[in-house]
C-alpha positions as CSV (number, residue, x, y, z in Angstrom):
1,X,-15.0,-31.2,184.6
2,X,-15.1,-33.9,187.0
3,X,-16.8,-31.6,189.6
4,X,-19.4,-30.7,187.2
5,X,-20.1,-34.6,186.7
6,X,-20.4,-35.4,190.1
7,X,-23.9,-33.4,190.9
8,X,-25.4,-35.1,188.2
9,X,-24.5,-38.9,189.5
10,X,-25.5,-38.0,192.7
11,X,-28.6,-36.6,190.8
12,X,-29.0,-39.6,188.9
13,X,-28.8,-41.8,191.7
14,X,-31.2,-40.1,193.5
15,X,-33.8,-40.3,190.9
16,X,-33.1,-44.2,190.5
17,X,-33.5,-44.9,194.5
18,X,-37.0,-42.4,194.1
19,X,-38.3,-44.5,191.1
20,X,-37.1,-48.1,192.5
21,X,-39.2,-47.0,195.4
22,X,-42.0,-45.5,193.4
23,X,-42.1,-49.0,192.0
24,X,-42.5,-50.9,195.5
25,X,-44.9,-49.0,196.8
26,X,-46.8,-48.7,193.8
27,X,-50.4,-49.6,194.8
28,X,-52.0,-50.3,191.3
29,X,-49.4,-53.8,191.1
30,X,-51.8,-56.7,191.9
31,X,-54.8,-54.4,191.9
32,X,-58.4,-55.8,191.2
33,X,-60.6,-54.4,189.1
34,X,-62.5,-51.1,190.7
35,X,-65.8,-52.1,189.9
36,X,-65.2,-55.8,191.0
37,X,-63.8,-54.4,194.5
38,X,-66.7,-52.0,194.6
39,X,-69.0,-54.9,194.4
40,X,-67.3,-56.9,196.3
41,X,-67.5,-54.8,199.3
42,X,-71.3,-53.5,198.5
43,X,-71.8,-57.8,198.8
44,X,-70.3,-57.2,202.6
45,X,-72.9,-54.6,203.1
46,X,-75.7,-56.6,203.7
47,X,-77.2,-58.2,207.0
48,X,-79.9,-60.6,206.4
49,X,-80.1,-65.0,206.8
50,X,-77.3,-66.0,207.6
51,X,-75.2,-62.7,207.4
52,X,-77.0,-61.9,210.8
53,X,-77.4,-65.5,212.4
54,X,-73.7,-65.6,212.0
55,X,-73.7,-61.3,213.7
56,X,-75.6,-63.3,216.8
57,X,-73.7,-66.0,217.6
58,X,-70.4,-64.2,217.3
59,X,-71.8,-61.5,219.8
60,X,-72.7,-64.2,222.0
61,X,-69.2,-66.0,221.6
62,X,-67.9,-62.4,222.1
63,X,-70.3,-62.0,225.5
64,X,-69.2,-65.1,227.0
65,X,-65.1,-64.3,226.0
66,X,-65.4,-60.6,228.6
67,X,-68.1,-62.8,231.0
68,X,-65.7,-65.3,231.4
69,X,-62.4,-63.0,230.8
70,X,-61.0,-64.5,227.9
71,X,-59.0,-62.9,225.3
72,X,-58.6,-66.3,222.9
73,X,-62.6,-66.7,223.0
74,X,-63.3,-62.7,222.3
75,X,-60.5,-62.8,219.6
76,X,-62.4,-66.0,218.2
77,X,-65.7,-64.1,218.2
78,X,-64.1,-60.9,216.3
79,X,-62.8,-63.2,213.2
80,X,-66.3,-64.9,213.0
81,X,-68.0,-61.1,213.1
82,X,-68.9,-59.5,209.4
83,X,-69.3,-55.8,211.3
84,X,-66.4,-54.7,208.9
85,X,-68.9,-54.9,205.8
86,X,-71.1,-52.0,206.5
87,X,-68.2,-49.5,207.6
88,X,-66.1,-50.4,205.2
89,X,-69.0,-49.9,202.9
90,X,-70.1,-46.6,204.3
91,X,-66.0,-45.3,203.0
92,X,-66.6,-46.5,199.6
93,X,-70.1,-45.0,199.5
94,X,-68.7,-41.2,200.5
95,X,-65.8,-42.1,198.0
96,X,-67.4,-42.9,194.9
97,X,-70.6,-40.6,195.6
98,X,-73.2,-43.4,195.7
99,X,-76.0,-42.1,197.8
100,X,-77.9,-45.0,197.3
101,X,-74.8,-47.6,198.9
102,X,-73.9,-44.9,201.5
103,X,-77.8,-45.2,202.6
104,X,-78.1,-49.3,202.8
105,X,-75.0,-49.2,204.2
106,X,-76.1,-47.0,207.3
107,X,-79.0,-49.0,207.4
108,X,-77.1,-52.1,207.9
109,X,-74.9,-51.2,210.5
110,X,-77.6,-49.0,212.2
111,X,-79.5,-52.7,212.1
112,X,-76.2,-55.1,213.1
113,X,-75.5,-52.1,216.0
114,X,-79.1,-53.0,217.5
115,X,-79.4,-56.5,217.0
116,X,-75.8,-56.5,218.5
117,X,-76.6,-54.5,221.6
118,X,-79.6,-56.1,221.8
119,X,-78.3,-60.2,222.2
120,X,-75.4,-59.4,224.7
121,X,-78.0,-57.4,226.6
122,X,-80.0,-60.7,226.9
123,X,-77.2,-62.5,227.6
124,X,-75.9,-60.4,230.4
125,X,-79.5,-60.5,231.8
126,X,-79.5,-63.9,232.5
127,X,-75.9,-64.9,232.8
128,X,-74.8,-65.7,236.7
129,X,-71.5,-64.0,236.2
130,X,-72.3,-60.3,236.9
131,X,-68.5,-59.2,237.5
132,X,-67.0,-56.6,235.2
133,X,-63.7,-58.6,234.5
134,X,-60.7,-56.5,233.1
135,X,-61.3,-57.7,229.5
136,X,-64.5,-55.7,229.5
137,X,-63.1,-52.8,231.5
138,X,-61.4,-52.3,229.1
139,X,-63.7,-51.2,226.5
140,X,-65.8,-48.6,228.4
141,X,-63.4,-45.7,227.4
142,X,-61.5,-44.9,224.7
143,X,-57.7,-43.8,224.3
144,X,-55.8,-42.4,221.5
145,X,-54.2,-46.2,220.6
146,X,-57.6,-47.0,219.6
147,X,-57.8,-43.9,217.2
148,X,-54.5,-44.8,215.7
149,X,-55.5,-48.5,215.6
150,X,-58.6,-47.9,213.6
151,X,-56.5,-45.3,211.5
152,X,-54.5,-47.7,210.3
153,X,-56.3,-50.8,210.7
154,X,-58.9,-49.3,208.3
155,X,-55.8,-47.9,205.3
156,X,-54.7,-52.1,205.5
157,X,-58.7,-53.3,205.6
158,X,-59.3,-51.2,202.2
159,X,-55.6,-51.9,200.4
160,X,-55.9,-55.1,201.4
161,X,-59.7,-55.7,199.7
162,X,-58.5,-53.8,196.9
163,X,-56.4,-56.6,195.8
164,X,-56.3,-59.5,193.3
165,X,-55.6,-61.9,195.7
166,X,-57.3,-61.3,199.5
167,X,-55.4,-61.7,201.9
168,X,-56.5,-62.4,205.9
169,X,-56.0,-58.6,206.4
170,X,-59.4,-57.7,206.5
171,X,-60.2,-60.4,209.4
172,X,-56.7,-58.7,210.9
173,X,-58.5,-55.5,211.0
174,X,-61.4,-56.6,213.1
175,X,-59.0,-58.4,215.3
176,X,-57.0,-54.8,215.8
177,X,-59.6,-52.3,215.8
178,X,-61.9,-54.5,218.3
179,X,-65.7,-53.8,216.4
180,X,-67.6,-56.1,218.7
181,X,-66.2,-56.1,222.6
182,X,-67.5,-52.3,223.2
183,X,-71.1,-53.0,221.5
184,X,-71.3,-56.2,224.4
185,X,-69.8,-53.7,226.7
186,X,-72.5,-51.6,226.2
187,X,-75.3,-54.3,226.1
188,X,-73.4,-55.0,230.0
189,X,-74.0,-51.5,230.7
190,X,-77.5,-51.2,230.2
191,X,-78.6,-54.9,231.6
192,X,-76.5,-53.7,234.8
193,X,-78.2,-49.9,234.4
194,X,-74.3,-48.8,234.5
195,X,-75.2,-45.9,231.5
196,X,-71.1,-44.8,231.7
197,X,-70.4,-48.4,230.7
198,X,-72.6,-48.1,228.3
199,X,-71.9,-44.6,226.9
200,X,-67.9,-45.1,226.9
201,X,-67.9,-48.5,225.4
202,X,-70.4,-47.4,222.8
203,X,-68.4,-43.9,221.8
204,X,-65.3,-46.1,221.6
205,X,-67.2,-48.6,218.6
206,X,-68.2,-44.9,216.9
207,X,-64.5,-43.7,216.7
208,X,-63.6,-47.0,215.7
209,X,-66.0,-47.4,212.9
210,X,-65.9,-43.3,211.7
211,X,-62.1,-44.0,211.4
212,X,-62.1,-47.0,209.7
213,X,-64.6,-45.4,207.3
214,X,-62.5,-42.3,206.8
215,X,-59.5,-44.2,206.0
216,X,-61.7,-46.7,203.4
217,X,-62.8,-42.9,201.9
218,X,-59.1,-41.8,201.5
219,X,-57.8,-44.8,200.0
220,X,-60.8,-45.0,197.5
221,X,-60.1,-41.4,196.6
222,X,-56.4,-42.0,196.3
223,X,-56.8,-44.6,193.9
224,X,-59.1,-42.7,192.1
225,X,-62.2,-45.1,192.1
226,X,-64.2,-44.2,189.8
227,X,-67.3,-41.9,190.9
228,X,-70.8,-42.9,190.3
229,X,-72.3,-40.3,187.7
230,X,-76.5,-39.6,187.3
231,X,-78.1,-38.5,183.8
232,X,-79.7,-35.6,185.4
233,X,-76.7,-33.6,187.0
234,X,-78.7,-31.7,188.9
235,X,-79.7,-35.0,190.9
236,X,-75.7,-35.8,191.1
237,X,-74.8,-32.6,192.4
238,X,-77.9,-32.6,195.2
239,X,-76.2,-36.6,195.5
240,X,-73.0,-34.9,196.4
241,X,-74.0,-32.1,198.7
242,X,-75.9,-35.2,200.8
243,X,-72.8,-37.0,201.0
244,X,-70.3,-34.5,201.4
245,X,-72.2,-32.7,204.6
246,X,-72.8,-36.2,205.6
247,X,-68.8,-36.7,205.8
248,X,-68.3,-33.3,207.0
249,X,-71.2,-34.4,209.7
250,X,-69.1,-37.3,210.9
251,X,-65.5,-36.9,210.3
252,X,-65.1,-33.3,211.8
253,X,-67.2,-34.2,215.5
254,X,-65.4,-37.3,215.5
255,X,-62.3,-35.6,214.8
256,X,-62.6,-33.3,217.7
257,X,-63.4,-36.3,219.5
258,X,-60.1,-38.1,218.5
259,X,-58.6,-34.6,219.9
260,X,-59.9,-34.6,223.2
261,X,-58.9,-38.2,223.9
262,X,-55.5,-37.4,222.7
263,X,-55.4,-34.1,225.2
264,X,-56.8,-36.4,227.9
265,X,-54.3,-38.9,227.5
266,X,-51.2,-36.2,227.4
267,X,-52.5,-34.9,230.4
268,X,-52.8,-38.1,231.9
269,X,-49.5,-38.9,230.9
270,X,-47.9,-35.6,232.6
271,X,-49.9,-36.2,235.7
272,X,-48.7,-39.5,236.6
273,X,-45.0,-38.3,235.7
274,X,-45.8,-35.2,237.8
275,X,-46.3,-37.7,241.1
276,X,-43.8,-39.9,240.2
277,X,-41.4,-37.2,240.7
278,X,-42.1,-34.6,242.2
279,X,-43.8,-36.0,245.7
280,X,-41.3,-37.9,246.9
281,X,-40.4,-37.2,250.6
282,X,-37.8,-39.5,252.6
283,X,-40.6,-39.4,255.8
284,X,-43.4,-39.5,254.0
285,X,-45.3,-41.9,251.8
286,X,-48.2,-41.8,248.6
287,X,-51.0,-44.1,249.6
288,X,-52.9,-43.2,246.4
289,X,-53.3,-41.4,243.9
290,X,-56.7,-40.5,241.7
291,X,-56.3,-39.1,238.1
292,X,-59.7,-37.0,237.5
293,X,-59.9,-35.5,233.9
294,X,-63.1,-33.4,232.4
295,X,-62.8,-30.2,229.9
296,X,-63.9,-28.0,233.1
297,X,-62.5,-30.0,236.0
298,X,-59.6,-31.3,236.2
299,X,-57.6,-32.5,239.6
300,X,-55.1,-34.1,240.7
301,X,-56.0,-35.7,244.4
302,X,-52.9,-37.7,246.4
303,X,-53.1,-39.6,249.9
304,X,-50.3,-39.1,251.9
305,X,-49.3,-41.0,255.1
306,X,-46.5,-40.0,257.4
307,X,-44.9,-36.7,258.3
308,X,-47.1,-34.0,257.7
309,X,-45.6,-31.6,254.5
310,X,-45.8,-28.0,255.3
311,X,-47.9,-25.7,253.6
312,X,-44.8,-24.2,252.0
313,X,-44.2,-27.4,250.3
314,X,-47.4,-27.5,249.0
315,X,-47.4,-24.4,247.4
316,X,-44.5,-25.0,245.6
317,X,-45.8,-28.5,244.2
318,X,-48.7,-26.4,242.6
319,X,-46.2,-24.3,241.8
320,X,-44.0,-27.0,239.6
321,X,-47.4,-28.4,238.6
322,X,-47.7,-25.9,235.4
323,X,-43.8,-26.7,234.6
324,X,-45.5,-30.1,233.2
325,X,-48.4,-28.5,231.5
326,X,-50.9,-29.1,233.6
327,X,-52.3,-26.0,234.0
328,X,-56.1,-25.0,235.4
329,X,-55.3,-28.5,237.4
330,X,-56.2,-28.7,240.8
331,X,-53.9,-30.3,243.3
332,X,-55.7,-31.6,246.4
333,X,-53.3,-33.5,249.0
334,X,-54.4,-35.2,252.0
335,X,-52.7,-36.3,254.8
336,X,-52.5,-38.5,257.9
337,X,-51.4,-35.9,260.4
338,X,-48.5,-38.0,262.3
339,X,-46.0,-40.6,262.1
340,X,-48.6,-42.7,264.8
341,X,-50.8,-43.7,261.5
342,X,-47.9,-44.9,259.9
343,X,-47.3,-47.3,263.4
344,X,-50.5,-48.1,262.5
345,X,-50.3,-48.9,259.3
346,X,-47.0,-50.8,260.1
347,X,-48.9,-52.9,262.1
348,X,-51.9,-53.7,260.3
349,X,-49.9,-54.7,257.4
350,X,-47.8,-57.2,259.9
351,X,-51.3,-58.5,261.1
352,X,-52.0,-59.1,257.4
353,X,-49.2,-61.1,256.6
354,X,-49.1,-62.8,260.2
355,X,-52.5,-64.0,259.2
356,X,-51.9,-64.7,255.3
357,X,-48.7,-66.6,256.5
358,X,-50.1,-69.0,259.1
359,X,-53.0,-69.7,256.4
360,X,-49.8,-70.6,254.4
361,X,-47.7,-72.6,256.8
362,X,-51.6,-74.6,257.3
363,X,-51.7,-75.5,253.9
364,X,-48.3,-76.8,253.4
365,X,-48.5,-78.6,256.7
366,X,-51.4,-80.3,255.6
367,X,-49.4,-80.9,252.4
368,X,-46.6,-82.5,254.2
369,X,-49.0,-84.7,256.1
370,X,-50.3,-86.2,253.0
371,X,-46.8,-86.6,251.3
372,X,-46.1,-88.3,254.6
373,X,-48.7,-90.3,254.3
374,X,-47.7,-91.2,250.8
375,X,-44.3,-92.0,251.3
376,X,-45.3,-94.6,254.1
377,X,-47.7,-96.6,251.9
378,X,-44.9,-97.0,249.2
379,X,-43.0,-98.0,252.0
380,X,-45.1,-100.6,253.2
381,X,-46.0,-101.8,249.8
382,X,-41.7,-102.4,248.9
383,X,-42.1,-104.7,251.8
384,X,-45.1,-106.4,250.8
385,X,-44.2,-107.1,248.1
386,X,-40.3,-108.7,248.9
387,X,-42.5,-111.0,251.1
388,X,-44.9,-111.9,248.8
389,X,-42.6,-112.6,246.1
390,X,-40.7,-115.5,248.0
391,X,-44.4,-117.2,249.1
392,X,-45.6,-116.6,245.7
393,X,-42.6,-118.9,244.4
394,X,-43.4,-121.8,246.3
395,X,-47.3,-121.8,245.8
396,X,-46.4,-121.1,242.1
397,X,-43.1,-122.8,241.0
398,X,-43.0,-121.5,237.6
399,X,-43.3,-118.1,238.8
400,X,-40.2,-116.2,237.5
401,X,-40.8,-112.7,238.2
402,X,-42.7,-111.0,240.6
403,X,-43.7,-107.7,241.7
404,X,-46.2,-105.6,243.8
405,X,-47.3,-101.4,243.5
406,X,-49.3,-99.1,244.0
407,X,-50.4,-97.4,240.8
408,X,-53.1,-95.1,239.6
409,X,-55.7,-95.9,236.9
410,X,-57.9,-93.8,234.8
411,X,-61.0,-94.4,233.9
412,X,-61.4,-92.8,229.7
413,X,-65.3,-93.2,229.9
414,X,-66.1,-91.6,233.3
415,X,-62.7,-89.3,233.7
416,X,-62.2,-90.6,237.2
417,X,-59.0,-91.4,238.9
418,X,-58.4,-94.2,241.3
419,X,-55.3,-95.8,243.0
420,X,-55.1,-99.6,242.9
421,X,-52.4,-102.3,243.6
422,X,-51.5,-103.7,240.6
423,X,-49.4,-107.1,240.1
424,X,-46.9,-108.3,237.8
425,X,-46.1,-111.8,237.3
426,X,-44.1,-113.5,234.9
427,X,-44.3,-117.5,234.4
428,X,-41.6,-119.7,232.7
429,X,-44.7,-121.4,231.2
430,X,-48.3,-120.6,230.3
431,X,-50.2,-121.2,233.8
432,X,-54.0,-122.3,233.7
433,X,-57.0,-120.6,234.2
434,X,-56.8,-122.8,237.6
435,X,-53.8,-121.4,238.7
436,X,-54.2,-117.7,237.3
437,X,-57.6,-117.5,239.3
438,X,-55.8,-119.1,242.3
439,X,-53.2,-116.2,242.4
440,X,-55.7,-113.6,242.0
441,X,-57.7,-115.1,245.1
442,X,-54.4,-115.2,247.0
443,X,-53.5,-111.3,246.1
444,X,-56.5,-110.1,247.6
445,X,-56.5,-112.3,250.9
446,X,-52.3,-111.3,251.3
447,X,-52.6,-107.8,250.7
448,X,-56.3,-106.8,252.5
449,X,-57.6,-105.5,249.1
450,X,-60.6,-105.3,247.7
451,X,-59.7,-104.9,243.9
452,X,-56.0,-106.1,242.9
453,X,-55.1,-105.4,239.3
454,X,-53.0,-108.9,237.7
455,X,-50.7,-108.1,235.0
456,X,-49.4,-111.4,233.4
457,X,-46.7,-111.9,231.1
């Protein structure tokens, strides 16, 4: 009897632990009205006054963060930037079947993308800075973090504006997925005429915004927002075939995209793991190593300086180069021919760090001499001062304390620095005017100065 019972506990608790996290996850707690989200988001949708003022300003503030290689400024620029209106609303459209939303909100973003492109293309015509600086670099190719980033960024974007209550998610979501950075990347590209900057940081904003679109689409059909419905169903079926090949139009090319970036950066992965391990040689060493990736070429191309490996050796490395799945990869190895280029090398890289060292030892020479130089009028004034304080008692016989320094004042209004000698003097009694003025006079004759700073107390 007791055996039988014990299934059905075990069943029971089960069932508890499934609804108790049924009831946590549940995503209609705290939910907003669907047709108060829906119009909340179509509100995002536009760009016009100061929706698009606020679009320029932020791509400038997002031009000068990579110009200037700044991630604060660039993530400053991304929480001022509404681009996350249009996509977002793009999701919704495909979701709820509204043609008419799915088209203003392609305008929009077609409108934002140009106007974006357009002002950091200015800016990077005229700016003085004309480096790519790694902040930028960064945005000229995609990877399949980004993919994953927009992914998820977008499922928290659309939950998140589905609430009661918004939260900062939404802003989060710009932050993460990175909406504005590629689209000045690619204004850079074309005022420098560098069209693969341009290309790779602009295919990186379309898998970004596709993504975050698709996961605004699955959310909204989760949920089961309701779907827009036409008198004449003949109209809301031709509405649904537009927006269904238009999703099929978007989601399956980027899809393949998402694919190849995820191949590339497997096979990136296994080539890098592939050199780490398998070419090492105890007389021989990898100057470089270059990484080439392309659906019909692919290679592998390694530097090596030292002994000479044998062609034996090689074959065997191409050999071992399909154990890490990197078949139809070439493998091209060049070498230095003889252990003389390393003696070379050896001595070049001495020469280098002769010359970087005596630059060094210049510098902290000169560093030395200006401590020195320090130290010696800090000695001086200790002295000075010692002697000054017993003359300064008998021309002033209230005089009770006395003391003589160098120190350094600022100036708030013109933010300049300057080092003075500053006195302190402290009188049993209130002196004069008379005799205060006949101290100062007395400071600057004793100590050769042109300026002496008086502190009386």
């Amino acid at each position: 009897m007791e055996e039988t019972q014990k299934p059905k506990k075990n069943r029971s608790k089960i069932i508890r632990v499934l609804l108790y996290l049924a009831h946590r996850f549940d995503l209609e707690e705290g939910k907003e009205d669907e047709l108060e989200t829906i119009e909340y988001i179509s509100k995002n949708v536009e760009f016009k006054g100061a929706n698009l003022w606020i679009l320029i300003f932020a791509i400038l503030v997002a031009s000068v963060g990579l110009n200037v290689n700044s991630t604060a400024v660039i993530i400053g620029a991304m929480l001022i930037s509404p681009l996350m209106g249009p996509i977002m609303g793009i999701g919704l459209a495909a979701g709820i079947n509204d043609f008419e939303l799915l088209k203003r909100s392609f305008r929009n973003l077609s409108v934002a993308v140009f106007i974006s492109i357009l002002t950091s293309t200015l800016y990077f015509l005229v700016t003085p800075i004309s480096d790519a600086q790694s902040e930028l670099l960064a945005r000229t190719e995609p990877t399949v973090w980004d993919v994953l980033i927009a992914l998820f960024g977008g499922l928290a974007g659309i939950v998140a504006g589905s609430r009661k209550e918004k939260s900062n998610a939404i802003p989060g979501v710009a932050i993460a997925t990175a909406l504005m950075p590629p689209l000045c990347t690619a204004g850079y590209g074309i005022a420098t005429g560098n069209l693969y900057y341009f290309f790779g940081a602009f295919y990186l904003f379309f898998i970004n915004s596709v993504f975050i679109s698709l996961s605004t689409y699955l959310i909204v059909r989760f949920m089961g927002y309701p779907k827009k419905h036409f008198l004449d169903s003949k109209r809301e079926k031709r509405v649904q075939t537009y927006i269904t090949l238009f999703t099929l139009m978007t989601v399956i090319p980027s899809i393949y995209l998402a694919y190849g970036i995820v191949k590339q950066s497997i096979w990136d992965q296994q080539a890098k793991k592939f050199v780490k391990t398998e070419m090492k040689f105890p007389k021989t060493q990898i100057l470089n190593a270059e990484f080439a990736y392309d659906t019909d070429n692919r290679k592998i191309e390694v530097s090596l300086i030292g002994e000479p490996i044998s062609d034996d050796e090689i074959e065997i490395l191409k050999t071992k180069i399909i154990d890490f799945g990197l078949a139809e990869t070439d493998l091209i190895i060049n070498q230095s021919g003889s252990s003389t280029d390393m003696r070379v090398l050896r001595n070049d890289i001495l020469k280098d760090l002769y010359e970087r060292n005596e630059a060094l030892i210049q510098t902290k020479d000169e560093r030395i001499a200006l401590l020195e130089k320090e130290l010696a009028q800090d000695a001086e004034i200790r002295t000075l001062s010692t002697e000054m304080a017993e003359e300064a008692k008998i021309n002033h016989p209230t005089l009770s304390k006395f003391s003589l320094g160098r120190s350094i004042f600022s100036d708030l209004d013109s933010k300049n620095s300057d080092t003075l000698i500053a006195a302190y003097a402290s009188f049993k009694s209130r002196p004069s005017s008379a005799e205060i003025q006949k101290l100062r006079q007395w400071l600057k004759i004793r100590t050769k100065a042109d300026t002496v700073a008086l502190i009386l107390d």
